[in-house]
SEGU-603880 format. One record per residue (C-alpha): x, y, z; residue in three letters. Coordinates in Angstrom, 2 decimals. Layout:
BEGIN
<site x="X" y="Y" z="Z" r="ALA"/>
...
end
This chain:
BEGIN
<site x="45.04" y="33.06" z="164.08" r="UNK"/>
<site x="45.04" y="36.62" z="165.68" r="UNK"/>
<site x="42.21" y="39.31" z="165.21" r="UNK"/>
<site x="43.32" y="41.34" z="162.37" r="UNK"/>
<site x="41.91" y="45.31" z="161.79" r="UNK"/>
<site x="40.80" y="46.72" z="158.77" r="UNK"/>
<site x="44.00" y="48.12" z="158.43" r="UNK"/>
<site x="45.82" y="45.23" z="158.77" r="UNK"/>
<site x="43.43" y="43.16" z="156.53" r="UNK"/>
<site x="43.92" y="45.84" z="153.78" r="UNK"/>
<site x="47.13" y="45.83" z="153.75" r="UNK"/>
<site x="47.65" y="41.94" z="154.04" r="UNK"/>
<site x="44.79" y="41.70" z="151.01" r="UNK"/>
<site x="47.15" y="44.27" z="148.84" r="UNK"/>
<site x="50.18" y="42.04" z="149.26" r="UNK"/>
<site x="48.10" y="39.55" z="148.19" r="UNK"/>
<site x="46.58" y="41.07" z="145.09" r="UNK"/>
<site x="49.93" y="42.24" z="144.21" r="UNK"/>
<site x="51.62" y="38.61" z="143.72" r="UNK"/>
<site x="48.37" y="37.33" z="141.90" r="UNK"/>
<site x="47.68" y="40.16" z="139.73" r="UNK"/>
<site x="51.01" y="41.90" z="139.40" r="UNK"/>
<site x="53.65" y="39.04" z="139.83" r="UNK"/>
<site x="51.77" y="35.95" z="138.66" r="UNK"/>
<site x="49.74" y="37.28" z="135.69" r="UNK"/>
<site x="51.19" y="41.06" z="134.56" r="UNK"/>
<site x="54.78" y="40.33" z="135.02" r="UNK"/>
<site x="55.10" y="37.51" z="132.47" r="UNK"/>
<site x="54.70" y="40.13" z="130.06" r="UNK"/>
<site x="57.81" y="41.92" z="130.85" r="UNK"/>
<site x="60.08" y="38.71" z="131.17" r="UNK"/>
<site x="58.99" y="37.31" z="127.67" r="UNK"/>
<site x="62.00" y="38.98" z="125.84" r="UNK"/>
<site x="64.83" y="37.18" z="128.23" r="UNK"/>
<site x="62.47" y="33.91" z="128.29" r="UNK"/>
<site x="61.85" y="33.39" z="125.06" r="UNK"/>
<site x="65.87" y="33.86" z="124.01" r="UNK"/>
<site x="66.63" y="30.97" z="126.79" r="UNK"/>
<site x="64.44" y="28.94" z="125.66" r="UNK"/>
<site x="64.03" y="29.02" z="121.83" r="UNK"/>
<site x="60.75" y="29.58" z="121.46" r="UNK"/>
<site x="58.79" y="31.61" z="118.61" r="UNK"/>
<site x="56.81" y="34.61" z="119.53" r="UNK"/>
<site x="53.35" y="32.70" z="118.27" r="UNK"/>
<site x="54.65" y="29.98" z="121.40" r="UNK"/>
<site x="54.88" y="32.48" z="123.64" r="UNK"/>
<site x="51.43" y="34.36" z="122.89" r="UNK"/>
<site x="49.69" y="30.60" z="123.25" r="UNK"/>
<site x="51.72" y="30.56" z="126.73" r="UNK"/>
<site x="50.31" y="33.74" z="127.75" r="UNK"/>
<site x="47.27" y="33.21" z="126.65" r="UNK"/>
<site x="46.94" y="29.75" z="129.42" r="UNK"/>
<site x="46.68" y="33.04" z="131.89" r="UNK"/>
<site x="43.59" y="33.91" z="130.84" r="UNK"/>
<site x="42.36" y="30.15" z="131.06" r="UNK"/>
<site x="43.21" y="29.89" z="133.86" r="UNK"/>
<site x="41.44" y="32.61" z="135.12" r="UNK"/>
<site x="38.35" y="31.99" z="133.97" r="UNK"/>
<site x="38.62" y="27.99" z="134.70" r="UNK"/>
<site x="39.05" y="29.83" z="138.42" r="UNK"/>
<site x="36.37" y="31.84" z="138.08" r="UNK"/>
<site x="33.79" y="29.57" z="137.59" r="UNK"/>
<site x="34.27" y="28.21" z="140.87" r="UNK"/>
<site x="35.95" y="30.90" z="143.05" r="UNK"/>
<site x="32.92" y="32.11" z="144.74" r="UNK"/>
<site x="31.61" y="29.08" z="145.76" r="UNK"/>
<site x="34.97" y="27.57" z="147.21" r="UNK"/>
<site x="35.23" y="31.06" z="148.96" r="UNK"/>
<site x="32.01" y="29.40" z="150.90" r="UNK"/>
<site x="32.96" y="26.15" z="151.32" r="UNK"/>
<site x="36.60" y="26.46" z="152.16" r="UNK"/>
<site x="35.96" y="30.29" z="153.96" r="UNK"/>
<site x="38.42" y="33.19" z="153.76" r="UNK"/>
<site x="41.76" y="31.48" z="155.09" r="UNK"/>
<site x="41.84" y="28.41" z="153.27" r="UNK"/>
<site x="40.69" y="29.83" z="150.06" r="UNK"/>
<site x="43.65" y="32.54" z="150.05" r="UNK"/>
<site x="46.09" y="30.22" z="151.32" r="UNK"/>
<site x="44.97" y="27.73" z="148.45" r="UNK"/>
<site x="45.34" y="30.99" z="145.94" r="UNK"/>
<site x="48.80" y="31.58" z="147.41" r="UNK"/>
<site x="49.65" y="28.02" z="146.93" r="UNK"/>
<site x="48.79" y="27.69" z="143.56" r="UNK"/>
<site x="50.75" y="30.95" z="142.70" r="UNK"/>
<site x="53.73" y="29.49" z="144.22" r="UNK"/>
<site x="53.44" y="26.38" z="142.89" r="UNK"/>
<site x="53.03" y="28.70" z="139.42" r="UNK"/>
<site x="55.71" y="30.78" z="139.87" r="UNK"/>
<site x="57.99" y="28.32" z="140.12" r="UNK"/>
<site x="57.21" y="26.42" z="137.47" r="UNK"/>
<site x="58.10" y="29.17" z="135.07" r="UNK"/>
<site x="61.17" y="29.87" z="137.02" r="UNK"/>
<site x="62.28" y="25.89" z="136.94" r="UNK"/>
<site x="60.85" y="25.77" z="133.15" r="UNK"/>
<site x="63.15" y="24.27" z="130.62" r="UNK"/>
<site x="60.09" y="24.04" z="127.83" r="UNK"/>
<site x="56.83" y="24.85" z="126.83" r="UNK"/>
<site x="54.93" y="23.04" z="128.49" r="UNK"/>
<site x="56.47" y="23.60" z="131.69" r="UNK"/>
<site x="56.18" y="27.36" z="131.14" r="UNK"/>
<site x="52.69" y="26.90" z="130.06" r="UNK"/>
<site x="51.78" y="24.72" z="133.24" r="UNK"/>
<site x="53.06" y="27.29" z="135.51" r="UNK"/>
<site x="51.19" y="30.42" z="133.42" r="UNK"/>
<site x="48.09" y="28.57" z="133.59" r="UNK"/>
<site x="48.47" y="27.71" z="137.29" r="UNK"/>
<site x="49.40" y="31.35" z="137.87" r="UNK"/>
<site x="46.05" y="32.35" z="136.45" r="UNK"/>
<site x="44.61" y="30.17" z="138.97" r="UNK"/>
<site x="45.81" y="32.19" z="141.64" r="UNK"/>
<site x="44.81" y="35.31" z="140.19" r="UNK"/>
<site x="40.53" y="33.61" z="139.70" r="UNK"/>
<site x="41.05" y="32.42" z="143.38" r="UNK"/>
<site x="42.48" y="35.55" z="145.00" r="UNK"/>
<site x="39.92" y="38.31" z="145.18" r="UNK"/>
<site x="36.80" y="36.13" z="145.93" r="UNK"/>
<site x="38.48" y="34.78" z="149.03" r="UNK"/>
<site x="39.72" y="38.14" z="150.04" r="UNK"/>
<site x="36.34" y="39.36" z="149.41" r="UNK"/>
<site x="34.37" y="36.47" z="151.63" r="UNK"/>
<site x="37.16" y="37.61" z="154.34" r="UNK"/>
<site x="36.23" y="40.97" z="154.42" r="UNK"/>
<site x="32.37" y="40.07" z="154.81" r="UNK"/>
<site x="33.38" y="38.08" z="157.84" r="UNK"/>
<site x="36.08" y="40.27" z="159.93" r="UNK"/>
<site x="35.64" y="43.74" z="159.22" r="UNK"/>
<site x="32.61" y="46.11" z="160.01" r="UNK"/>
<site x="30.09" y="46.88" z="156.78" r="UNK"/>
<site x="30.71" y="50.87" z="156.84" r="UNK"/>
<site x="34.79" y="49.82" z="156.08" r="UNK"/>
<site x="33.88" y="47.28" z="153.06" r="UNK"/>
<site x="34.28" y="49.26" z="150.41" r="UNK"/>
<site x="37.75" y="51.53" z="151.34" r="UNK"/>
<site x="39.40" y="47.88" z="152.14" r="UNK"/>
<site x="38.25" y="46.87" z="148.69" r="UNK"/>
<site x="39.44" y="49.62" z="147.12" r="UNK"/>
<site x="43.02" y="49.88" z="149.15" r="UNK"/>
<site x="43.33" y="45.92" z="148.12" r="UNK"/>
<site x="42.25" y="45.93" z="145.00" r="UNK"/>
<site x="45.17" y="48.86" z="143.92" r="UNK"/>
<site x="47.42" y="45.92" z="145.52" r="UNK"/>
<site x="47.94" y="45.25" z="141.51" r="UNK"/>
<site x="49.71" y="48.64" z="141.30" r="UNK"/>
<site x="52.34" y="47.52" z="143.76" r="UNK"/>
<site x="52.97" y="44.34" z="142.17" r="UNK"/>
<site x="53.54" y="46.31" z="138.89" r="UNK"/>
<site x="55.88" y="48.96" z="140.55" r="UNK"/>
<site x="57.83" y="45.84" z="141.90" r="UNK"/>
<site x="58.09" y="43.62" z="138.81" r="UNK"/>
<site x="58.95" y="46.62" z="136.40" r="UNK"/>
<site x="62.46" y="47.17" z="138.67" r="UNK"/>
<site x="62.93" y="43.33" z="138.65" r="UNK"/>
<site x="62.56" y="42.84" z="134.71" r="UNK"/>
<site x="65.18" y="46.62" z="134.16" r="UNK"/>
<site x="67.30" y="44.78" z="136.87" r="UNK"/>
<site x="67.06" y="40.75" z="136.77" r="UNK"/>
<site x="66.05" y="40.54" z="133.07" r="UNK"/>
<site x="69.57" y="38.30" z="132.61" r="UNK"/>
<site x="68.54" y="36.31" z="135.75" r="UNK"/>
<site x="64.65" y="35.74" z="134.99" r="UNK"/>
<site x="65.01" y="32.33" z="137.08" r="UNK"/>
<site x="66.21" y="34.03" z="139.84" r="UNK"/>
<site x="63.30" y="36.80" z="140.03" r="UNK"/>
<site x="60.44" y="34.03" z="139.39" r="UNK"/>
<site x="62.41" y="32.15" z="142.83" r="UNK"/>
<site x="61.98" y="35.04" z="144.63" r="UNK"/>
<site x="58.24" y="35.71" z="143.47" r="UNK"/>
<site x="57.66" y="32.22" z="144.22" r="UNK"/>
<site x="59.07" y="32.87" z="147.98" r="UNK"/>
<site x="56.70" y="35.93" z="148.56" r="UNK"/>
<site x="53.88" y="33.94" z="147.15" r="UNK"/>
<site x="54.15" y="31.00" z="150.00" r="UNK"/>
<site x="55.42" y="33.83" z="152.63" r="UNK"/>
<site x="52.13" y="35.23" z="151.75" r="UNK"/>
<site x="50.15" y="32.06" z="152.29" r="UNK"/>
<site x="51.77" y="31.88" z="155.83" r="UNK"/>
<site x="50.48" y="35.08" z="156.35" r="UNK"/>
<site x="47.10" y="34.26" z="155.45" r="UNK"/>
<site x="46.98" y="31.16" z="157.85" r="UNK"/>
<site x="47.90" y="33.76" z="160.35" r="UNK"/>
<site x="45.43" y="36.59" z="159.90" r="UNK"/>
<site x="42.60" y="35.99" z="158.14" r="UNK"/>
<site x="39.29" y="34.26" z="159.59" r="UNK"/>
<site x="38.48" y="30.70" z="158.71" r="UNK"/>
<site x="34.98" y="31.51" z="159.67" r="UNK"/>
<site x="32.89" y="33.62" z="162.56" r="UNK"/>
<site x="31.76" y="37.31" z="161.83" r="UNK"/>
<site x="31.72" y="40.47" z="163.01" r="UNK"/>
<site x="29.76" y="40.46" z="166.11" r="UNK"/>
<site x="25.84" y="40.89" z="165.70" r="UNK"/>
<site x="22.67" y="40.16" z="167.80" r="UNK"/>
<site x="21.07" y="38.77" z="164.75" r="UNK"/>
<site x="21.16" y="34.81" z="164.46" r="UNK"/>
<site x="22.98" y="33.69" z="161.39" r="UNK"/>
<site x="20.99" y="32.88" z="159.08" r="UNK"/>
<site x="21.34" y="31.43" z="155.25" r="UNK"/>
<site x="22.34" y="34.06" z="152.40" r="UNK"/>
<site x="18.65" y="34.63" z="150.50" r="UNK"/>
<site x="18.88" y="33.67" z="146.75" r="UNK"/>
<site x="20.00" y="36.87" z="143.75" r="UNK"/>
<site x="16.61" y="39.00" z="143.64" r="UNK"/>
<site x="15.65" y="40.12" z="139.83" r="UNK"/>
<site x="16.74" y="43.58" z="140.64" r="UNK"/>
<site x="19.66" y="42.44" z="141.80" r="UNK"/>
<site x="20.26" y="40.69" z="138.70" r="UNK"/>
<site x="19.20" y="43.58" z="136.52" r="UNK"/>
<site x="21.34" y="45.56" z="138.44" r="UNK"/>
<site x="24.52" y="42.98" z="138.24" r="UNK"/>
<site x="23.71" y="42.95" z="134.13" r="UNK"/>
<site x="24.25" y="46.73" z="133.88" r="UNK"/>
<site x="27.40" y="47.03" z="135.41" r="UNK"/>
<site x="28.93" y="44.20" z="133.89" r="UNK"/>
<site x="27.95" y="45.58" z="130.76" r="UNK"/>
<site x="30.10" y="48.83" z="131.80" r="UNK"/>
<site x="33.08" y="46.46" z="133.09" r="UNK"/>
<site x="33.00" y="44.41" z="129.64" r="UNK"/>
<site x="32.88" y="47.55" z="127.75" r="UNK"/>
<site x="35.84" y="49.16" z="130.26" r="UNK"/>
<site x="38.11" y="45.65" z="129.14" r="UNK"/>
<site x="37.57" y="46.44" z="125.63" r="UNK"/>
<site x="38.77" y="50.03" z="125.39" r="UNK"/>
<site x="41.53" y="49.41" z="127.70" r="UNK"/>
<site x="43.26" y="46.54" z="125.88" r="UNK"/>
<site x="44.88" y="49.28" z="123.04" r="UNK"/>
<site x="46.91" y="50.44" z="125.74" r="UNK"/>
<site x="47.36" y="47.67" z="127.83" r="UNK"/>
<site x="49.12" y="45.36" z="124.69" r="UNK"/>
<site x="50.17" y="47.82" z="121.80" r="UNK"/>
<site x="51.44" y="51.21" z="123.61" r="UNK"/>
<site x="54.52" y="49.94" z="123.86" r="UNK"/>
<site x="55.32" y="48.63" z="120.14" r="UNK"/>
<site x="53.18" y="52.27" z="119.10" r="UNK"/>
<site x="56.35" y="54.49" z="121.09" r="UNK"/>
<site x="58.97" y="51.80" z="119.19" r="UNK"/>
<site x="57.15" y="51.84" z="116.24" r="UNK"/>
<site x="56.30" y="55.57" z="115.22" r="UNK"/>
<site x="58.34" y="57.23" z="117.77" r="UNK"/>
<site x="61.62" y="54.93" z="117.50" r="UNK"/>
<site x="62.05" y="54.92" z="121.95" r="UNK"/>
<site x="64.33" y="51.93" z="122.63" r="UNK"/>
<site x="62.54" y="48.47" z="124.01" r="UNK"/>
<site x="63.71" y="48.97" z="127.68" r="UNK"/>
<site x="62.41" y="52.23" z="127.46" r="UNK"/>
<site x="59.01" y="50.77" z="127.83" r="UNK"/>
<site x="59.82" y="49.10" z="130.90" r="UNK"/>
<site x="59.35" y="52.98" z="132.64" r="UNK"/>
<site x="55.78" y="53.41" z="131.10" r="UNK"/>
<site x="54.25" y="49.98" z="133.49" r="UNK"/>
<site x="56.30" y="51.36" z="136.24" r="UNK"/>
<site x="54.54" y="54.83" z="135.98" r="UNK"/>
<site x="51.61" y="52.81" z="135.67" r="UNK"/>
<site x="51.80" y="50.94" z="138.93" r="UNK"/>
<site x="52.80" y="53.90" z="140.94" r="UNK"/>
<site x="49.87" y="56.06" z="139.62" r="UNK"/>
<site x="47.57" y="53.47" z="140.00" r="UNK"/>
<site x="47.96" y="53.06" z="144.01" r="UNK"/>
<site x="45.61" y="56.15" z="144.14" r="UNK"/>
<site x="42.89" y="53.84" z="143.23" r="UNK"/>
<site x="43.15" y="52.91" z="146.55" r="UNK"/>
<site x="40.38" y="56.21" z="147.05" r="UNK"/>
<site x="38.32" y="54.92" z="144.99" r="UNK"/>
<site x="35.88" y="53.14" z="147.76" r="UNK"/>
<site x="35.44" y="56.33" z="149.22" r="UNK"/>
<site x="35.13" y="58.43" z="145.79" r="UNK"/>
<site x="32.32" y="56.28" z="145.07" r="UNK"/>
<site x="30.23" y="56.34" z="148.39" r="UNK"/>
<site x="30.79" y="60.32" z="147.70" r="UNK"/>
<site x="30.25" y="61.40" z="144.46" r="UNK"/>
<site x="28.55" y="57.80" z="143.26" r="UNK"/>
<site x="29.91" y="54.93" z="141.02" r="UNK"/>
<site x="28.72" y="55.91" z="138.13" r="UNK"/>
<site x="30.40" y="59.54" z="137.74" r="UNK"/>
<site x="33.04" y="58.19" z="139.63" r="UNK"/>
<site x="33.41" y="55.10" z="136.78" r="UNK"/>
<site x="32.83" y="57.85" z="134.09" r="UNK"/>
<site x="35.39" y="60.14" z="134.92" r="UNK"/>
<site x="37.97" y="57.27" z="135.06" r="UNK"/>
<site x="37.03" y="56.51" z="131.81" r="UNK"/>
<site x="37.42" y="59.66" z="130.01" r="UNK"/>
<site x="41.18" y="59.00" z="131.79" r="UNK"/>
<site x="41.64" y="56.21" z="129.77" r="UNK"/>
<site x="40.40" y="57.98" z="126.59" r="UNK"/>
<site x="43.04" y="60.97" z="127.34" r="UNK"/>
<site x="46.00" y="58.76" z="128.33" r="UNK"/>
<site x="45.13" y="56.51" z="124.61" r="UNK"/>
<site x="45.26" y="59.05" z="122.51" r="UNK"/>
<site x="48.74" y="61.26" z="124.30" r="UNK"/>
<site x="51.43" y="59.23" z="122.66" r="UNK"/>
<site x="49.59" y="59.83" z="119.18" r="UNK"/>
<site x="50.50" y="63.80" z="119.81" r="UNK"/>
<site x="54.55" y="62.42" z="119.99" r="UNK"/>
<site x="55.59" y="58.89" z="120.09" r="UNK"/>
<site x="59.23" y="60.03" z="120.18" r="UNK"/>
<site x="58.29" y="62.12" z="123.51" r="UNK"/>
<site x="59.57" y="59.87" z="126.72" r="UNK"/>
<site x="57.91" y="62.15" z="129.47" r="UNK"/>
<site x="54.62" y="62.64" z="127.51" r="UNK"/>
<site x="54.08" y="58.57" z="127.18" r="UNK"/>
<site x="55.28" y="58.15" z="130.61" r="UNK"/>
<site x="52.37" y="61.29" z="132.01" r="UNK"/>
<site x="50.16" y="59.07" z="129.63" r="UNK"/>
<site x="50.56" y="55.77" z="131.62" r="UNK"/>
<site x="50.49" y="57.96" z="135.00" r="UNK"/>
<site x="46.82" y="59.09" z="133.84" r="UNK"/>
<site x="46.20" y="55.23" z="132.29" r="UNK"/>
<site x="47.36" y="53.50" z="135.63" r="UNK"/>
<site x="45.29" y="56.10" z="138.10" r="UNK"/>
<site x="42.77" y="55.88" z="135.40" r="UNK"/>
<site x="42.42" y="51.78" z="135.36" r="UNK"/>
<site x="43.49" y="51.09" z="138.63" r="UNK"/>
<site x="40.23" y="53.42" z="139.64" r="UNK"/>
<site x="37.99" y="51.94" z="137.16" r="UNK"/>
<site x="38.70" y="48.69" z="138.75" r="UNK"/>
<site x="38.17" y="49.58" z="142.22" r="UNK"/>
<site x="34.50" y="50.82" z="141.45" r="UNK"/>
<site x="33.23" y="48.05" z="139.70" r="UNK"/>
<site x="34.70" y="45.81" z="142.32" r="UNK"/>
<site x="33.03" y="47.90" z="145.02" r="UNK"/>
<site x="29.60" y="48.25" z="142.84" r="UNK"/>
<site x="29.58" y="44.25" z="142.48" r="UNK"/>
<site x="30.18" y="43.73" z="146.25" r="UNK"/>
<site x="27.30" y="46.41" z="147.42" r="UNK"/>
<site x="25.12" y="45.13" z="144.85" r="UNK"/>
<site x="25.51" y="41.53" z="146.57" r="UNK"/>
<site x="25.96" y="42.19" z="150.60" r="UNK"/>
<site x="24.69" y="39.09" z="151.16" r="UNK"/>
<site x="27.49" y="37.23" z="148.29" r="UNK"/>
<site x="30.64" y="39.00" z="148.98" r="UNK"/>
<site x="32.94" y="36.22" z="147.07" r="UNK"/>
<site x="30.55" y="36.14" z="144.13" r="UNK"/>
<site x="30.58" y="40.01" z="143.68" r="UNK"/>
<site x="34.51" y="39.69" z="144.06" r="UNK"/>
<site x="34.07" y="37.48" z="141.02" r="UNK"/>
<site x="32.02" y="39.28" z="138.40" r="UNK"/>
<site x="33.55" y="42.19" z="137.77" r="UNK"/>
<site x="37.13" y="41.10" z="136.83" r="UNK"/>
<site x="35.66" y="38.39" z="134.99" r="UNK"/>
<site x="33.49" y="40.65" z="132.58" r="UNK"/>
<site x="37.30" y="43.21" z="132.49" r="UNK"/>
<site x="39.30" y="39.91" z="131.19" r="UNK"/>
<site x="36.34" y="38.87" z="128.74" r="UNK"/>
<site x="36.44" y="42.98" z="127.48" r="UNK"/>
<site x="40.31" y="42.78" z="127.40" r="UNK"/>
<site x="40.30" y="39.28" z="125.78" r="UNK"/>
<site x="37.96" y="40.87" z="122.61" r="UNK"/>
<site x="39.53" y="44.45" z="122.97" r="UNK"/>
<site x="42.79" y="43.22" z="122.24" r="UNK"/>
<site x="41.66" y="40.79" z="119.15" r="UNK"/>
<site x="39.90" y="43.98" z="117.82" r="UNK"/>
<site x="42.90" y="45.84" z="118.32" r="UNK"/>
<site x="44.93" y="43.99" z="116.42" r="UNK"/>
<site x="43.16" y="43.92" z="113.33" r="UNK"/>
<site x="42.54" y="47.70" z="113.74" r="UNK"/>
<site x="46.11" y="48.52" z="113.86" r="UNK"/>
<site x="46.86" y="45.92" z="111.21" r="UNK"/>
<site x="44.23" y="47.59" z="108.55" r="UNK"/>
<site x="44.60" y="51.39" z="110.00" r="UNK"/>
<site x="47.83" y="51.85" z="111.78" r="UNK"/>
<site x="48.26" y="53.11" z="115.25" r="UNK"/>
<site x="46.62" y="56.39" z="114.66" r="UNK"/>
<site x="43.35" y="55.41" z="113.51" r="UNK"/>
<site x="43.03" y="52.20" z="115.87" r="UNK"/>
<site x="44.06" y="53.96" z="119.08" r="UNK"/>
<site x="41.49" y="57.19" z="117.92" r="UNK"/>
<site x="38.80" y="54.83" z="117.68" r="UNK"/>
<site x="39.27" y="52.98" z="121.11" r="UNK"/>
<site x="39.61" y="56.63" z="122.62" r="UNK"/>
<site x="36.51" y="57.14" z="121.29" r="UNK"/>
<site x="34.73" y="54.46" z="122.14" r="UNK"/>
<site x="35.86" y="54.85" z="126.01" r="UNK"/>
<site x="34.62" y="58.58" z="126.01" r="UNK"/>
<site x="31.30" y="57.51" z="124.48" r="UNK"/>
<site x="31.17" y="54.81" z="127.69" r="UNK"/>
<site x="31.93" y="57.63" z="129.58" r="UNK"/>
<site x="28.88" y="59.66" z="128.83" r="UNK"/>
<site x="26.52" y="56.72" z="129.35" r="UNK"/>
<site x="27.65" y="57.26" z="133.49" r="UNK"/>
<site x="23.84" y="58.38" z="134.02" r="UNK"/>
<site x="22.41" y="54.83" z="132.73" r="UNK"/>
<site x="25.16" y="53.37" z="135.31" r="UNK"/>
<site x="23.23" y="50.93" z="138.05" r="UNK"/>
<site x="24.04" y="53.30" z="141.04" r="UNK"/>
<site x="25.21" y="51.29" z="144.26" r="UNK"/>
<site x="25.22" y="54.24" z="146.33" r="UNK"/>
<site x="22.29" y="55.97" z="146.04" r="UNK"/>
<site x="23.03" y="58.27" z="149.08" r="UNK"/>
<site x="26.12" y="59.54" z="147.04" r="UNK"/>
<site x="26.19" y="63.01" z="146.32" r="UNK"/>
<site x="23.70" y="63.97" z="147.98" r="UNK"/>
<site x="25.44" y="66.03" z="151.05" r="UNK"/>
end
């Protein structure tokens, strides 16, 4: 293992977050036209097969933080990079269900395991004052493995085997990578003596409670987007299918200025930094309402959605890890546990909106609802109380 720098770790971490977020869970998505004509299978098969991401998620997230611990930085992101690979080509090789749904759900194992280990790495090689900007700068890692899946799925969407190989490839070229950077164990150098991490206070709790409440609530108002933007430009504007592909990729490139978002909140604070993102989201749901038929306007839309997400992301991750200095892995649990919970009853609600009020209606209300979160930003559980105050 060599010393790694903040830079280096950052930019390792991204790569990393970009095969388990973008590759192994977002990108299954965009292949499910070509897969699904290969292999026969009915669109209620292929929901249940994306829905073994999720599972596996939060099966991973139960006991991500404390196999961060046990196993430390390297092992645990080598064992996330293994499991992705492992995934990833199991939907590549898949020649049914099950085998597609094995790899999904192993894939969503990757993406539980990913961040916490990342996180615990962080807490042992790079200074405290850097924590949050190489949080931020990995956690918009999930941008670049958007802006490289969308090019695969407009160019490989005939060879879908082919592009899961190659995933596959990066994902145990990554976990090479981690054997060779980050820290098993040690810390940054201090004059204290180590000593054992001192149990979750109350306040701490409290404090956890809030934001997860904001996180949850961010999940829910972001699903609309996330899962029905695309049918709502087919639907009422009449854009072609591979048109959409164009609105993720505008998505993922916005989004990598999320890597800012460390230092937007140890400026201006989390919570107006949280709350401004949000009203993003509420602008970018309701633009393709003004013109579904209007290409550039759904594609600004997603620009504003991806910075918008990609930001709101960043913060809570940073907010969970401040709140916790003395848990890194746990705090780079929470947070993206409370999002998938939000997304996972967001989209449910969604769909019965738009079934019972149409597009229209169902994407107003969700706007809504995410500018109303957006106000709240005063009753937000401030990490950075020093914020704002220069």
């Amino acid at each position: 293992m060599k010393p790694v720098s903040a830079t280096a770790f950052a930019t390792l971490g991204a790569a990393i977050i970009a095969m388990s977020y973008g590759l192994a869970r977002f990108a299954y998505g965009l292949f499910v036209p070509p897969i699904r004509e290969e292999l026969g299978l009915g669109a209620d098969v292929m929901g249940s097969v994306g829905s073994m991401a999720f599972i596996g998620f939060i099966v991973a997230s139960l006991v991500a933080a404390p196999l961060a611990r046990r196993l430390g930085a390297r092992d645990g992101a080598m064992l996330a990079c293994a499991f992705g690979a492992i995934g990833l080509t199991l939907i590549g090789k898949a020649g049914s269900a099950l085998t597609l749904g094995t790899g999904v759900f192993l894939c969503g194992i990757c993406t539980g395991l990913s961040m916490p280990a990342l996180s615990e790495g962080i807490h042992k090689a790079i200074r405290p004052g850097l924590h949050s900007r190489v949080n931020a700068v990995m956690n918009a890692g999930t941008s670049v493995g958007v802006v490289v899946s969308v090019p695969a799925v407009l160019l490989l969407a005939n060879a879908w085997r082919g592009a899961y190989a190659s995933f596959a490839i990066l994902a145990a070229l990554l976990a090479l990578a981690a054997w060779w950077f980050i820290p098993r164990s040690g810390s940054v150098p201090t004059d204290d003596p180590p000593t054992q991490a001192p149990p979750i206070t109350p306040l701490q709790r409290r404090r956890l409670i809030g934001m997860n409440i904001f996180a949850f609530g961010m999940g829910i108002v972001s699903s609309a987007y996330w899962v029905f933007t695309p049918d709502l430009v087919v639907e009422l504007g009449g854009l072609a299918p591979n048109l959409t592909g164009w609105l993720w990729l505008a998505v993922g490139l916005a989004g990598l200025g999320a890597a800012l978002a460390g230092d937007m909140c140890q400026r201006y604070g989390a919570g107006p930094t949280q709350g401004l993102a949000l009203a993003g989201v509420a602008v970018a749901t309701v633009m393709p309402l003004a013109a579904p038929d209007n290409l550039p306007l759904a594609i600004g839309s997603a620009a504003i959605f991806g910075l918008a997400y990609m930001t709101l992301a960043g913060t809570y991750l940073v907010s969970a890890i401040a709140m916790l200095p003395d848990h890194p892995s746990l705090g780079g649990v929470l947070p993206f546990l409370a999002i998938a919970v939000g997304q996972a009853v967001g989209s449910a609600l969604a769909g019965i909106a738009i079934a019972q009020t149409g597009y229209i209606i169902a994407f107003g209300v969700f706007a809504a609802a995410s500018l109303a979160i957006a106000l709240c930003f005063r009753w937000y559980p401030e990490p950075f109380p020093e914020a704002g105050s220069a």
